[in-house]
C-alpha positions as CSV (number, residue, x, y, z in Angstrom):
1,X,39.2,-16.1,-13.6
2,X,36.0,-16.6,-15.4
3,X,35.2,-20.0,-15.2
4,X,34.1,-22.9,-12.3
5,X,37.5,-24.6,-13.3
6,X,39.3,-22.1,-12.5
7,X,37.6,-21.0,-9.6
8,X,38.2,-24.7,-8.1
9,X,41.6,-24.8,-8.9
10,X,42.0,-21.4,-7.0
11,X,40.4,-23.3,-3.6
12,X,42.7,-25.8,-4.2
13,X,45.5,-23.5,-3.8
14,X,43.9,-21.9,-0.5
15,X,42.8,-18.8,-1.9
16,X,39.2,-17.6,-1.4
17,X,39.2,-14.1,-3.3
18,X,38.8,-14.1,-7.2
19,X,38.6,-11.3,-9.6
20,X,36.0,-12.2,-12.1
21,X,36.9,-10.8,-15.6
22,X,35.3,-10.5,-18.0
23,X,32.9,-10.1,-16.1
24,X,30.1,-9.2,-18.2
25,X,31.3,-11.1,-21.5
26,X,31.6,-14.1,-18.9
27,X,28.3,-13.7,-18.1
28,X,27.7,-11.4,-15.5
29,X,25.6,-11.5,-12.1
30,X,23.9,-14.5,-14.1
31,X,27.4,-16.4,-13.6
32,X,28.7,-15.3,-10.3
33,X,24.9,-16.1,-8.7
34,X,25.3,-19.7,-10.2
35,X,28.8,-19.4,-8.1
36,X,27.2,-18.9,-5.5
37,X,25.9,-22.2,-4.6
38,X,28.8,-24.9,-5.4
39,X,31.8,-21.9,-4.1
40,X,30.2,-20.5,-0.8
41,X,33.2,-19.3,0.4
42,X,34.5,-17.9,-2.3
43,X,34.3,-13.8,-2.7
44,X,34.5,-12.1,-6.1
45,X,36.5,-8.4,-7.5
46,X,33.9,-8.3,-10.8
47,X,35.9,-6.4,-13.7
48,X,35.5,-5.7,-17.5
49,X,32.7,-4.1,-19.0
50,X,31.1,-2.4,-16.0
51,X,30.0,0.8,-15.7
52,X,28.6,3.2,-12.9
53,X,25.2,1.8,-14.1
54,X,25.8,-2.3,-13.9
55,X,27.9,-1.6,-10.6
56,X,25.1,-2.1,-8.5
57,X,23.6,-5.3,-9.4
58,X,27.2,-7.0,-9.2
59,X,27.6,-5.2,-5.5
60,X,23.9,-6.7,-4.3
61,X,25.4,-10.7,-4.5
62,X,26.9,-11.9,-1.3
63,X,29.5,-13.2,-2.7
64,X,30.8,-9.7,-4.2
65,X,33.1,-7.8,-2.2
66,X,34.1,-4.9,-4.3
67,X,33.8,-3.9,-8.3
68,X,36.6,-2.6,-10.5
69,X,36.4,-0.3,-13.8
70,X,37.8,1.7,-15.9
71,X,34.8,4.0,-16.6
72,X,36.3,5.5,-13.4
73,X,39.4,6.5,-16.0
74,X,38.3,7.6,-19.1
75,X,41.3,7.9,-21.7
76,X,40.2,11.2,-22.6
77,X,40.4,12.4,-19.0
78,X,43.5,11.0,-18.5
79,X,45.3,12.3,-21.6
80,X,44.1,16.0,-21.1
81,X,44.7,15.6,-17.5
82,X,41.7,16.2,-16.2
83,X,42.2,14.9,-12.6
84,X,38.7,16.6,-11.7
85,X,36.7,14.3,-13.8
86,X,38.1,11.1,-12.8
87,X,38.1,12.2,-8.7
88,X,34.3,12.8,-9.3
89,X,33.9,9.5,-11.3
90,X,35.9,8.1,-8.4
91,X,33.8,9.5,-5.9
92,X,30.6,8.5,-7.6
93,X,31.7,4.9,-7.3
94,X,32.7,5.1,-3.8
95,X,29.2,5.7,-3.4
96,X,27.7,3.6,-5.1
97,X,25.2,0.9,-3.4
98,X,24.1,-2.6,-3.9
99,X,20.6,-2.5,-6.1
């Protein structure tokens, strides 16, 4: 979901946890802060187009849970099979903290 519409159609349905995608196309910690205010109880999964360097900012709103991305899985990596680059990548972002 990406939009107020379809965020109050989810809460409609009973559901309280929404993956936001795209999330920086659809305007980022900008959009999910102006969430914030009409959708208290809702909680967001932010996905699509973040990176180990945006991660942070999405993971300091209280109303983000988790973040999800692929810059944890490089194609590269995963067509050479190099598992040791994507557990560090996927270490790194266990790590990672709100900003």
């Amino acid at each position: 979901m990406a939009t107020a519409s379809e965020v109050m159609q989810g809460l409609a349905h009973g559901h309280q946890r929404f993956k936001f995608f795209p999330a920086m196309p659809a305007g980022g910690t900008a959009t999910l802060k102006a969430f914030a205010g009409p959708f208290p109880q809702a909680r967001f999964c932010p996905t699509g187009g973040l990176d180990a360097g945006s991660a942070p900012a999405f993971l300091a709103l209280p109303n983000v849970g988790t973040v999800g991305g692929s810059w944890m899985l490089p194609k590269d990596a995963i067509a050479r099979g190099d598992w040791a680059r994507i557990e560090a990548l996927a270490r790194a972002a266990v790590g990672l903290r709100p900003a």
